[in-house]
Structures are given as C-alpha cells and as structure tokens.
RODOTI-107135 format. One record per residue (C-alpha): residue number from 1; residue in one letter; x, y, z. Coordinates in Angstrom, 1 decimal, m for minus. Example, Ala and Ser with C-alpha at 12.3 -4.5 7.8 and 13.67 -1.06 7.14 Angstrom:
<sites>
SITE     k   r     east    north       up
SITE     1   A     12.3     m4.5      7.8
SITE     2   S     13.7     m1.1      7.1
</sites>
This chain:
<sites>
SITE     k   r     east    north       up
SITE     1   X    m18.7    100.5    m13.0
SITE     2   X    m22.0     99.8    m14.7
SITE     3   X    m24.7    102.7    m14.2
SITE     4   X    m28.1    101.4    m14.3
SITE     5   X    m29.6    103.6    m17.2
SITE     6   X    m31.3    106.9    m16.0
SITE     7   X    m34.6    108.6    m17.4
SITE     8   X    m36.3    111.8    m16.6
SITE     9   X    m39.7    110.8    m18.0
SITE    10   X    m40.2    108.5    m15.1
SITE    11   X    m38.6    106.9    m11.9
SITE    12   X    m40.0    104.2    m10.1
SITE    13   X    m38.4    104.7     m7.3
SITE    14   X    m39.6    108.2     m6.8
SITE    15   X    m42.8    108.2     m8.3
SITE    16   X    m45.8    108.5     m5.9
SITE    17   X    m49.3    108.8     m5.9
SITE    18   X    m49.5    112.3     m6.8
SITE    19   X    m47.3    112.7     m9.5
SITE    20   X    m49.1    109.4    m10.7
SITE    21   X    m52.5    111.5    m10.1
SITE    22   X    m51.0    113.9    m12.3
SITE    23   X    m50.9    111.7    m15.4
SITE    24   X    m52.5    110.7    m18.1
SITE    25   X    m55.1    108.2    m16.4
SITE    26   X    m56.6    111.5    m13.8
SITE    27   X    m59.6    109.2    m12.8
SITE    28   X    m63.2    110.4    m14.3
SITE    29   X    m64.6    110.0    m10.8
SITE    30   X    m62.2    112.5     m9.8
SITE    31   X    m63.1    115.1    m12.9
SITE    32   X    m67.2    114.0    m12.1
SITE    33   X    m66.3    115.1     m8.2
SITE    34   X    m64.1    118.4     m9.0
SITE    35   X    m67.3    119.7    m11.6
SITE    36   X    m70.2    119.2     m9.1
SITE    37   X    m68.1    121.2     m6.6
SITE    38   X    m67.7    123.9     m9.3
SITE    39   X    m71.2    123.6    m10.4
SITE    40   X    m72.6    124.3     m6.6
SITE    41   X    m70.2    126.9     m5.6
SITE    42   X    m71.2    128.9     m9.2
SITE    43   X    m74.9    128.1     m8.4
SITE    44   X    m74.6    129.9     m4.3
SITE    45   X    m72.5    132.6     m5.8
SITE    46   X    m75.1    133.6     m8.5
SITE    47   X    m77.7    133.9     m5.3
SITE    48   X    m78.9    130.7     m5.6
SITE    49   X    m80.3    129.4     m1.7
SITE    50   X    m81.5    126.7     m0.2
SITE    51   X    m84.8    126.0      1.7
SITE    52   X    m83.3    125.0      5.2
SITE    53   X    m80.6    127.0      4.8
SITE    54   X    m81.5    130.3      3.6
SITE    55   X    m78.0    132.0      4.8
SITE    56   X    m76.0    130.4      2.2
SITE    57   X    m75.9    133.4     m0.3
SITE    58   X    m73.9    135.1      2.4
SITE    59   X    m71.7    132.2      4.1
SITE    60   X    m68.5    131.5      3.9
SITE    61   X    m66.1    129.6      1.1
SITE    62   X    m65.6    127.1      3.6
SITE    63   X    m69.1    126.8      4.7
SITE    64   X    m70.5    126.2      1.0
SITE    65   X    m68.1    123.5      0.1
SITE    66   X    m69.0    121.6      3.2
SITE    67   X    m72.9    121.9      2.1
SITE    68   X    m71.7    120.4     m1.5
SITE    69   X    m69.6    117.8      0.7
SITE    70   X    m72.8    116.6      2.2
SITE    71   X    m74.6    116.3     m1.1
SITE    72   X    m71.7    113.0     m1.7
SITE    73   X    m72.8    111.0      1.5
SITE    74   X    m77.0    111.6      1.1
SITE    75   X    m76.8    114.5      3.7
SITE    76   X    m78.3    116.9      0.9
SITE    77   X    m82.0    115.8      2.3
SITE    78   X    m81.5    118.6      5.7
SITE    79   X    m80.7    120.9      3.6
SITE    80   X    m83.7    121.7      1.7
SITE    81   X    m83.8    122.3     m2.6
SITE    82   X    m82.6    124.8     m4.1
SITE    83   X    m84.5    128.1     m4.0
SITE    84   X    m83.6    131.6     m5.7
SITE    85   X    m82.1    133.1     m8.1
SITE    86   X    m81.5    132.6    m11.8
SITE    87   X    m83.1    129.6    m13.5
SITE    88   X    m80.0    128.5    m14.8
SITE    89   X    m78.0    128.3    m11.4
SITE    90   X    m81.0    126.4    m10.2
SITE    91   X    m80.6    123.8    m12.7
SITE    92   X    m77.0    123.7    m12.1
SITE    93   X    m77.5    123.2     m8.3
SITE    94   X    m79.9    120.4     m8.8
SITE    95   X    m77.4    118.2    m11.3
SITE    96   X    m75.3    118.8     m7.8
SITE    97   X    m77.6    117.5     m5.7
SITE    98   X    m78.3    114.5     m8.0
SITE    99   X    m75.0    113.7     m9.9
SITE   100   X    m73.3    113.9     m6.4
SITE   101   X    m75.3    110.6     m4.8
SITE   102   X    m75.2    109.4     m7.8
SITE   103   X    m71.2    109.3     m8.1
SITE   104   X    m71.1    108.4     m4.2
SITE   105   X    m73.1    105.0     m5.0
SITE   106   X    m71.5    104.1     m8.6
SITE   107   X    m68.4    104.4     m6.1
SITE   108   X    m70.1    101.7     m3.9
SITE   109   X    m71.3     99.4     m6.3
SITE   110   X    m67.5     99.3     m7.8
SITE   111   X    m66.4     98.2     m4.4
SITE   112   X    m69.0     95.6     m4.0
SITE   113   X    m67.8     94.0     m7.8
SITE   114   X    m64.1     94.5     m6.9
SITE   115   X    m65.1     92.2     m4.1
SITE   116   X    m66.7     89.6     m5.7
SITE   117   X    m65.0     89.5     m8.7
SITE   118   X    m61.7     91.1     m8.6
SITE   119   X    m60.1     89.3    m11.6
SITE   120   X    m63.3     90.5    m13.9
SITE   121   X    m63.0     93.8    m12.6
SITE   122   X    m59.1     94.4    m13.3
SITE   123   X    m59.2     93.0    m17.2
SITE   124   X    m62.3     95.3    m18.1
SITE   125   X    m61.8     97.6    m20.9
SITE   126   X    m58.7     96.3    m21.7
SITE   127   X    m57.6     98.4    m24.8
SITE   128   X    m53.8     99.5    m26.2
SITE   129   X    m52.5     97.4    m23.3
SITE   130   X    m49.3     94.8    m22.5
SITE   131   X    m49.9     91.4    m21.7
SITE   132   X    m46.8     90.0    m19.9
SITE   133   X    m46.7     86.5    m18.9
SITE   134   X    m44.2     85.9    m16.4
SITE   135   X    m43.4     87.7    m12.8
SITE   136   X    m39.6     87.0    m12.6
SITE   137   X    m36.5     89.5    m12.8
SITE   138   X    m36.7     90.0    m16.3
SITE   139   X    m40.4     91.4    m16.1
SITE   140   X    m38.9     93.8    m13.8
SITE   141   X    m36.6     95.3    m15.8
SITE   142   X    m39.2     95.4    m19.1
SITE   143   X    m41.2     97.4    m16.6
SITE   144   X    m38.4     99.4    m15.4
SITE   145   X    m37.7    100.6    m19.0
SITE   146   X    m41.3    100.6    m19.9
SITE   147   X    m42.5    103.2    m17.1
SITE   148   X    m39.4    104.9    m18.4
SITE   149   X    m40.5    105.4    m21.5
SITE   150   X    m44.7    105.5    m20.9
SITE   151   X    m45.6    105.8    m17.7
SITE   152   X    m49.7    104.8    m18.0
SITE   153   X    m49.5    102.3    m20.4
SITE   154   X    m51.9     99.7    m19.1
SITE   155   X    m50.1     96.2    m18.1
SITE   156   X    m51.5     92.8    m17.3
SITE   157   X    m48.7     90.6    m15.7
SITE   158   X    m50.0     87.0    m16.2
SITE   159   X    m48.1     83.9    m14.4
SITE   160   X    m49.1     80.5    m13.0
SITE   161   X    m48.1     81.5     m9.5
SITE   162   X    m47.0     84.7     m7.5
SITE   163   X    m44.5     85.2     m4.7
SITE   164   X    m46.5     87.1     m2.7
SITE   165   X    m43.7     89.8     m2.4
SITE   166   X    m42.9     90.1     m5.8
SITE   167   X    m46.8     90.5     m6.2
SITE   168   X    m46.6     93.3     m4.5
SITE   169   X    m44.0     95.1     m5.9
SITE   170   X    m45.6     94.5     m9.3
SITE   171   X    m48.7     96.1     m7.9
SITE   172   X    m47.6     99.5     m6.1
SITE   173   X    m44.3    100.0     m7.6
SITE   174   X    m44.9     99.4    m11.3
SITE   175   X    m49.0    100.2    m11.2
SITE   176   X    m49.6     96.7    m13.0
SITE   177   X    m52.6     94.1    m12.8
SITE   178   X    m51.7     90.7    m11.4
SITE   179   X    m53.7     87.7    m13.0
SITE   180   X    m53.3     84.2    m11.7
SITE   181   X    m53.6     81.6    m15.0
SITE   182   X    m51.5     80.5    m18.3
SITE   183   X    m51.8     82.1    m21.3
SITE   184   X    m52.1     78.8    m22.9
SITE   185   X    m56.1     78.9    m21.5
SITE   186   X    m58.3     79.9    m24.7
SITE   187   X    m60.8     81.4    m21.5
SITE   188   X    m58.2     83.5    m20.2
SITE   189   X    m57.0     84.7    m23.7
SITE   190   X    m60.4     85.6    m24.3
SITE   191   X    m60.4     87.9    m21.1
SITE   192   X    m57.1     89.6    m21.7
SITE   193   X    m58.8     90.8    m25.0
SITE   194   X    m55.4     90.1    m26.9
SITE   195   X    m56.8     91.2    m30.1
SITE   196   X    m57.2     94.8    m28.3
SITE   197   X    m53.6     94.4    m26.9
SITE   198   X    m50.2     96.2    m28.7
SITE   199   X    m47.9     93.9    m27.6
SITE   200   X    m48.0     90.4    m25.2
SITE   201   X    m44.2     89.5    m23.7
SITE   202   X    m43.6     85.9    m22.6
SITE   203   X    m40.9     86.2    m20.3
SITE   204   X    m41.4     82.9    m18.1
SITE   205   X    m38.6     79.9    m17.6
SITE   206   X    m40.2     77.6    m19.7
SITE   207   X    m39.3     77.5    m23.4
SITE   208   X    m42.1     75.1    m24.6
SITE   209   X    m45.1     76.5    m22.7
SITE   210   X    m43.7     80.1    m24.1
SITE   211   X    m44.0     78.9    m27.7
SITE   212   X    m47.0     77.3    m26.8
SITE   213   X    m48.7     80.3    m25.6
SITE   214   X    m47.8     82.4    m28.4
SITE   215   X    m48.7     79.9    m31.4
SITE   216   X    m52.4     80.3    m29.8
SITE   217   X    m51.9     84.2    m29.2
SITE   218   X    m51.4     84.5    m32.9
SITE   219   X    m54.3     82.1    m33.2
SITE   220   X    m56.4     83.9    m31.4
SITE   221   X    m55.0     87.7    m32.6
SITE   222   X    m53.6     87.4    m35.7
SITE   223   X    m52.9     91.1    m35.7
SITE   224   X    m50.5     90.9    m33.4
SITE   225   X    m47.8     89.1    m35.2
SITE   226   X    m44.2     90.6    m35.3
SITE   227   X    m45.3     91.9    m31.9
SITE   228   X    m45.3     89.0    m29.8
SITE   229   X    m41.7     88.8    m27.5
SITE   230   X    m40.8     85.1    m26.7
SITE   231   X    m37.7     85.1    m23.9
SITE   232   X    m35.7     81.8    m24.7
SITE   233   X    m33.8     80.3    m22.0
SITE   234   X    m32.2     77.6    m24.3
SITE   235   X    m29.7     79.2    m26.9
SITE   236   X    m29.4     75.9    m29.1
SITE   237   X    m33.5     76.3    m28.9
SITE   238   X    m33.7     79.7    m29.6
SITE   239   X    m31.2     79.5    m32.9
SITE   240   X    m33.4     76.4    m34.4
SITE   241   X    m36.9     78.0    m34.0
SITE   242   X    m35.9     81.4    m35.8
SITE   243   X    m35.7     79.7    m38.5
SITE   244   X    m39.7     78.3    m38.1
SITE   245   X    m43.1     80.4    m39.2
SITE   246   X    m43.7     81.2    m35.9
SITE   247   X    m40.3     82.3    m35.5
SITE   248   X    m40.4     84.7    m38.3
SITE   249   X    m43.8     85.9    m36.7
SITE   250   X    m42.3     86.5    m33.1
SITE   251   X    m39.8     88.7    m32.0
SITE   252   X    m37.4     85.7    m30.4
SITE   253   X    m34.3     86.9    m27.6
SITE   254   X    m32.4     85.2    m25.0
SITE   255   X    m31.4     87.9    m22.1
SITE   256   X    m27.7     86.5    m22.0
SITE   257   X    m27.3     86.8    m26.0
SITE   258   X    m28.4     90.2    m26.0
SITE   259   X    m26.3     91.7    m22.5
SITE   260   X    m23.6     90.1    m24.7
SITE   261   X    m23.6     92.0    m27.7
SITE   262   X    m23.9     95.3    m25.3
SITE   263   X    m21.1     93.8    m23.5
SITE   264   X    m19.0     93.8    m26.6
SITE   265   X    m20.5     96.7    m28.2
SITE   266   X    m20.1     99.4    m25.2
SITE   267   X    m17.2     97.6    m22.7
SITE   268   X    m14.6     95.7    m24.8
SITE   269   X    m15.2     97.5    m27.9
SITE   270   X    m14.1    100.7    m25.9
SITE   271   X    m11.2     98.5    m24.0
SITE   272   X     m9.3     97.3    m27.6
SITE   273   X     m9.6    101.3    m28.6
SITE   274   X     m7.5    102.0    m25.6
SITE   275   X     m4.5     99.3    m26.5
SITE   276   X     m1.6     99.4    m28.9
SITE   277   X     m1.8     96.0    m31.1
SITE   278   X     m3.6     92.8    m30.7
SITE   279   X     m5.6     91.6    m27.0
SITE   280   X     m5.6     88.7    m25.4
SITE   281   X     m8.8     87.7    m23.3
SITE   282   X     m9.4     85.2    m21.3
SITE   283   X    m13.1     84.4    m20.4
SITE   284   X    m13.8     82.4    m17.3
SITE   285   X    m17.0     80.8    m17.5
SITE   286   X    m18.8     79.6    m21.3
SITE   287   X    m22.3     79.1    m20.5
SITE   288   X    m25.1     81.7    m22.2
SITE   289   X    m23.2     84.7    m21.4
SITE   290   X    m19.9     83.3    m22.1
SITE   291   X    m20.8     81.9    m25.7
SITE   292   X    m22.3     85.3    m26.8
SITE   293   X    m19.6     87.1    m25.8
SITE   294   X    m17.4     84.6    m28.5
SITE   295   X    m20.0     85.5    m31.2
SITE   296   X    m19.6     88.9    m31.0
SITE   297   X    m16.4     89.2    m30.7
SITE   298   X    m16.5     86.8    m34.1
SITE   299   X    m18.6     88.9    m35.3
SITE   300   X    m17.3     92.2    m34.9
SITE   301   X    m13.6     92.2    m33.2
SITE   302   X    m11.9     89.7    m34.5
SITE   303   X     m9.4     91.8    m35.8
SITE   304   X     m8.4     93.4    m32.3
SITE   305   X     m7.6     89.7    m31.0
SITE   306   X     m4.4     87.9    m30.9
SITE   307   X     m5.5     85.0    m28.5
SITE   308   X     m8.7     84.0    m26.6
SITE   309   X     m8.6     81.5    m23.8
SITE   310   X    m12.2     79.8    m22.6
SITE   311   X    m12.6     78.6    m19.2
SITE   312   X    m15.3     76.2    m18.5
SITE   313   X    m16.0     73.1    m16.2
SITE   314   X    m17.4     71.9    m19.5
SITE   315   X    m15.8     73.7    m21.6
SITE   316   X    m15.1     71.0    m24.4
SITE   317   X    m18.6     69.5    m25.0
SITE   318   X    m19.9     74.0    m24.9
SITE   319   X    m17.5     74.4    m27.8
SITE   320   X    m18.9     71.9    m29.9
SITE   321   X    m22.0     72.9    m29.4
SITE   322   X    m21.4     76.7    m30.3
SITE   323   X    m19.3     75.4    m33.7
SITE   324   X    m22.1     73.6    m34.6
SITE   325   X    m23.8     76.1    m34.5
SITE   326   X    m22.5     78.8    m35.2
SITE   327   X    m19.8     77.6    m38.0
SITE   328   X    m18.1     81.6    m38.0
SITE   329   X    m14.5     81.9    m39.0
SITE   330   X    m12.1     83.3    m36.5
SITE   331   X     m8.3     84.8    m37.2
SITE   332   X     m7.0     84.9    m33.5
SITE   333   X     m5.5     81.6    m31.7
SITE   334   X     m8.5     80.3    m29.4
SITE   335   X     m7.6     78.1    m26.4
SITE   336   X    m10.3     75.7    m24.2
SITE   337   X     m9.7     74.7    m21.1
SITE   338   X    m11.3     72.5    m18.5
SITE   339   X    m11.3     73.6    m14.8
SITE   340   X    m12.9     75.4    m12.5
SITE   341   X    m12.1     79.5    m12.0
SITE   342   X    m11.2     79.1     m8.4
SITE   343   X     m8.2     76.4     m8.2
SITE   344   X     m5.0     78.4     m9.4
SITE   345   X     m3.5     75.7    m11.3
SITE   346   X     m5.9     76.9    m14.1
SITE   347   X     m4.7     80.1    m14.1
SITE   348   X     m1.4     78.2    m14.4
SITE   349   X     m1.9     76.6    m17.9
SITE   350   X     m3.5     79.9    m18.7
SITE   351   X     m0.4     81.9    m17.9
SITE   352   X      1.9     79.2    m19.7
SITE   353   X     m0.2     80.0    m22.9
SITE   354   X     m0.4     84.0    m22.6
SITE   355   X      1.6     86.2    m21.4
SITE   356   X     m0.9     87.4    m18.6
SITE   357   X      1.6     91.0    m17.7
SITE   358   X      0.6     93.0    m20.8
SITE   359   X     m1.7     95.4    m20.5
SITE   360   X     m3.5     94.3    m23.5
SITE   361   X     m4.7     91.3    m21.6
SITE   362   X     m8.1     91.0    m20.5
SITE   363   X    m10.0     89.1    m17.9
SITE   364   X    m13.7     88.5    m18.3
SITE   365   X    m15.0     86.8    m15.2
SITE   366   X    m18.8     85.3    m16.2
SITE   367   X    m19.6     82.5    m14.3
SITE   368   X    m22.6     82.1    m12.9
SITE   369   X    m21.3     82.8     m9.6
SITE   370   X    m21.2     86.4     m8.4
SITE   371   X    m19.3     85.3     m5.4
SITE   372   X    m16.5     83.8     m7.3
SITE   373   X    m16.6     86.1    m10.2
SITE   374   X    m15.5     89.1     m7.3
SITE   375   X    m13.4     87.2     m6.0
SITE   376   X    m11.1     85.4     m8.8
SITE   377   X    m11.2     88.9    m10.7
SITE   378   X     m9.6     90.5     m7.3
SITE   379   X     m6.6     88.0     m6.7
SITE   380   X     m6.4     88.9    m11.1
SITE   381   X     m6.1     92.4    m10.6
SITE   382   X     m3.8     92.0     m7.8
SITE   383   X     m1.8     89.5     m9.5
SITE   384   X     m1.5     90.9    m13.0
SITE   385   X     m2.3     94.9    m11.9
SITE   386   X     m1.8     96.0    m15.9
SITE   387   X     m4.8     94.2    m17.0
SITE   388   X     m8.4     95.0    m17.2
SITE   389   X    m10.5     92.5    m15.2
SITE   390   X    m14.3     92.6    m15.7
SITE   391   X    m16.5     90.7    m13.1
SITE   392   X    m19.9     89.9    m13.7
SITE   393   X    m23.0     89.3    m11.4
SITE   394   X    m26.9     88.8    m12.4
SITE   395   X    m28.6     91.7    m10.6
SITE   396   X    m27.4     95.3    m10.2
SITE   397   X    m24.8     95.4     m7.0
SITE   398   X    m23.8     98.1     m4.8
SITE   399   X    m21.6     95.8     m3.0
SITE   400   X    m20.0     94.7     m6.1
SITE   401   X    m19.4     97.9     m7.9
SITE   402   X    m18.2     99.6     m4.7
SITE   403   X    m15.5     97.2     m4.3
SITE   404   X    m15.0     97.3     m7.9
SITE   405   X    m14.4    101.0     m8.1
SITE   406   X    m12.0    100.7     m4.9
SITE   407   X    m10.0     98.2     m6.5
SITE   408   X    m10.2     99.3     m9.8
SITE   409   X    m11.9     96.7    m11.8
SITE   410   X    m15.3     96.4    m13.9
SITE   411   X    m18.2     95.4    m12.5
SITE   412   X    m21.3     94.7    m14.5
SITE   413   X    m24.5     92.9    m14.9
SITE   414   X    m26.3     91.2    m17.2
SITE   415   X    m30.3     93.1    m16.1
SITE   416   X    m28.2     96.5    m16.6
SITE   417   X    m26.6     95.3    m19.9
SITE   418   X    m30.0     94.0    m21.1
SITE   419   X    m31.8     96.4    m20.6
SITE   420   X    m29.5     98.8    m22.6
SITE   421   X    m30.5     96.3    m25.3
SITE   422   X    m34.3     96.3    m24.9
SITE   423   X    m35.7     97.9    m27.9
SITE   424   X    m37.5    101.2    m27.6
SITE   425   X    m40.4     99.9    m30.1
SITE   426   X    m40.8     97.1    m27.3
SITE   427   X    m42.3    100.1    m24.6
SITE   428   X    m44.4    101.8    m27.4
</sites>
C-alpha cells in the first residue's frame, strides 16, 4: 500500500490559524498592537495618570488594559491626557494614545483598498515568491510538498478560470493568492513582479500556452532561467522540446514520466530483489504511465526480465511511437497485444505466452481506469494468487488501498508517486 509521504515541518491538514500565527509572517499590525499595550501599561505602572481618570495609578491589570483598548477605537478623548509622573512615561503614554488610532485607521483604509481593488492589494510587495499558473491536482500536490518543506513562502496561483471550490481550498488550506488571468498577458507579468520571484511553475493542460507563457517569462525575467517548471502533458512534445533553447533554460517534466521512474525505482526494483531468476511482467494499459514504466525498466532492469507483455487498446501504433523515440536496446522477449483489460480472452493469449503461476510473474494494472484497474488486478490475484499484482489509480484512495491490503495486492498512485519525485530545490 502506497503511504502518502509524511513531514513534521508542516501538515495541511492540521495546521490552523494559530500555529500559522506562530510563523514566520506574525503580522506587523499585530507586533505595532502588542507594543502600545506594553508601552501604556509601563507608562500607568511608573505613576503615570490621566486627567479624567485620576485612579488609574492604583486600578486594576484588567482595568488598565481596557483604558489602552479604548485608545484603538478613538475612545481615548473621555479619558483625558496623560498627567504625572516621569517625563519619559509621559512620552511613552502619548505614542499610545497616538500610534493606537493611528494603527486602528491604517487598518480601515486597508479594508476599504481590499475592497476596491482586491487583485492590486494581494500582488503588492511581491518579493522571494512562487508564481504557479495552473489550479488543477498537480498544483495541489506542489503545494502539499511545498508547505512541507516552507511553510510561508509567498504563492500566487495564476489560472484562466477557478472552480469556485478548488478556489477555496487554495485559499484557506494552502494560504495562497488566487489571480484570475494568463501569464501570457505582459500587464499581468508586470504585476506578479516575476523578476522579484524565485521560481514560476506552469502546471496547466495546455502544452502550447505553457511554453508560451514561459518564453515571455524569461523575456520579461531573464534571471529566472533554469528556474522556470513547464508540466508537459504530451510525452512525444516534451522529448522534442528538450532538445530547444528554451528547453535547456526550463526545467521540462511530465507527471506520468516521473511517477514512473519512482514506480520502478521504489516498487519493482524492490519486487525483482525478492525473486530467484528472471520476471515476467505484464503491463495492462501503455499510455503515459505505461510507456515510462518500459523506459525504466530499459533503462535500469533489464537484466531482472525474462519476458514483458504490453496490453493496450492501441497498443501497436503506442509502440511505434515509443521506438521512435526512444531507440533503447532491450535483452528480455517483449510481447504487444491489442485488447481491452476487462474481456478474459486477453488474458488468454497472455497466459498462452507466459506461464502466469510463477511467482516471479508480475501484474502492473495502469490504465486509466481506476475502476477497472481494481477490479482486473482482483480476479488476477485470485486467479494466479503467487503473483504480485499492482493496481493503479490517479488520486490517493482509501477505498482502493483498503481493499488492497485485505486482498493483498498493491495499490498506488500516480500524485503519491509524483510527489516522491518532486525535487526538493523545486520548494526552496
């Protein structure tokens, strides 16, 4: 069962407002508010009194903080000036009785610009910030790992629409401004103050407007090359532009590729360890996933592999594509077959080509279907109860890894096994 990676530095799920008060970004309204309260309790303990309210030397605690209190909301006028003792705790009672109206209508006149220009008010002072454009899952899990790893970082999520839910959850749970626009806009660039930024993440669904946006981010802030992150969708895309400029400039990824190689890296690698001689393993479903699971297992366990059966609806036309591409030599027998996961007479011509009883056999269900996926890779298990079935879905599942764990296979997904794989560098 996949664990969704754990931090003590931060938890989004438990964080509140007060550990968040806690942090780094303590407001300086809050520090201004804390020191006039200091300032007028130090000038009435040092004898200091006030003109209609000549008692105060010998009040209360209680009764001398709710004189200061008054001083925030103008009430300071019935109570006279300050009168008595030292000099100096005069002087500090009257920076109380000014600096606290003072703070109370710089309070007010923030309100008032929130109001009539909220989008101004949230991108002022932008500095050592992330600009993400971009609100779908994968943005969540950057922001999962980046509040892992720095919890007050600054971050401007910028996308062409909102869903008003996910809007939300970008707001209160990850503590991150929400900008309506496409980073494409110089006028927008220019209010993100980019050249002030560490790092911009374009994480939308569309590959051309993403390039798009970052050739003019390194137009517009050249100093931020090698720290721009482009999300490809399309893996054939993705392999030509790396070898471009820009692609040398950016930091280019495609989620699937890299849950993949953590795929390889931390469950098969570990599976082939456990088994005497070569493994067999049968992957249903060769889309994104599917093909970066072949190159790493090229890449890096091709030795532990006597036979590797593909599974695709299009599986043919996918192959080509990946050998033109990818042109690596492979020692193990490969198989490709066209059919769907769920009719058995698939997993017919797969059993008349491996002997599917070993227990070095392994089933890698990653279509796009969680449904199926579960479901194919529990008739497997039942079927051929020596193997080692895997079954994937997109998002993290309790349902899925509960039933998993009951009837002891492997399930997975590809937001946990990405972000395994997002680089650390990427949250600093």
């Amino acid at each position: 069962m996949q664990q969704p990676p754990n931090s003590e530095s931060f938890n989004p799920n438990t964080d509140t407002p007060i550990k968040r008060l806690t942090g780094a970004n303590f407001g300086w309204r809050w520090i201004a508010v804390g020191l006039i309260f200091a300032l007028g309790l130090t000038a009435f303990a040092n004898g200091v009194a006030l003109t209609a309210r000549p008692e105060v030397t010998s009040a209360p605690v209680p009764e001398r903080v709710y004189y200061i209190l008054g001083l925030f909301v103008v009430g300071g006028l019935d109570l006279g000036t300050p009168v008595g003792g030292p000099v100096w705790a005069q002087a500090i009672l009257w920076i109380a009785f000014f600096g606290a109206p003072l703070l109370t209508a710089s309070a007010v006149v923030e309100a008032v610009l929130r109001v009539l220009n909220p989008q101004q008010w949230l991108l002022r002072n932008l500095h050592d910030h992330v600009v993400i454009f971009g609100s779908g899952e994968l943005t969540i899990s950057y922001l999962r790992m980046l509040r892992r790893q720095n919890r007050n970082c600054r971050v401007v999520v910028v996308d062409t629409e909102f869903d008003s839910i996910r809007e939300q959850e970008l707001q209160q749970k990850y503590g991150v401004a929400t900008v309506l626009g496409d980073l494409t806009l110089g006028f927008l660039r220019n209010q993100l103050r980019l050249q002030h930024a560490k790092r911009v993440l374009l994480l939308g669904e569309n590959d051309f407007q993403a390039f798009e946006a970052a050739t003019r981010v390194l137009e517009s802030a050249p100093n931020l090359k090698f720290r721009v992150v482009i999300h490809c969708q399309n893996l054939r895309f993705m392999r030509t532009l790396l070898q471009t400029s820009l692609g040398r400039h950016c930091v280019i990824f495609n989620r699937y590729n890299m849950a993949g190689m953590a795929f390889v890296r931390r469950n098969l690698k570990e599976q082939f360890a456990r088994t005497e001689g070569l493994d067999n393993v049968i992957i249903a479903g060769f889309g994104r996933f599917g093909q970066s699971v072949v190159e790493q297992l090229r890449l890096t366990q091709g030795n532990e592999l006597a036979h590797v059966v593909i599974i695709d609806q299009d599986a043919e036309r996918r192959m080509m594509v990946v050998e033109e591409q990818q042109q690596l030599p492979s020692n193990y027998e490969r198989s490709v077959m066209r059919g769907d996961v769920a009719n058995p007479e698939v997993w017919r011509r797969v059993a008349a080509k491996v002997d599917l009883e070993q227990p070095n056999t392994v089933f890698i269900l990653g279509t796009g279907s969680g449904r199926d996926n579960l479901r194919t890779a529990l008739w497997l298990k039942q079927k051929y109860p020596d193997a080692h079935v895997f079954a994937r879905s997109n998002g993290q599942s309790r349902f899925a890894s509960s039933v998993a764990d009951e009837k002891d296979i492997t399930a997975f997904s590809i937001n946990g096994l990405l972000e395994e794989m997002i680089p650390v560098r990427w949250t600093r």
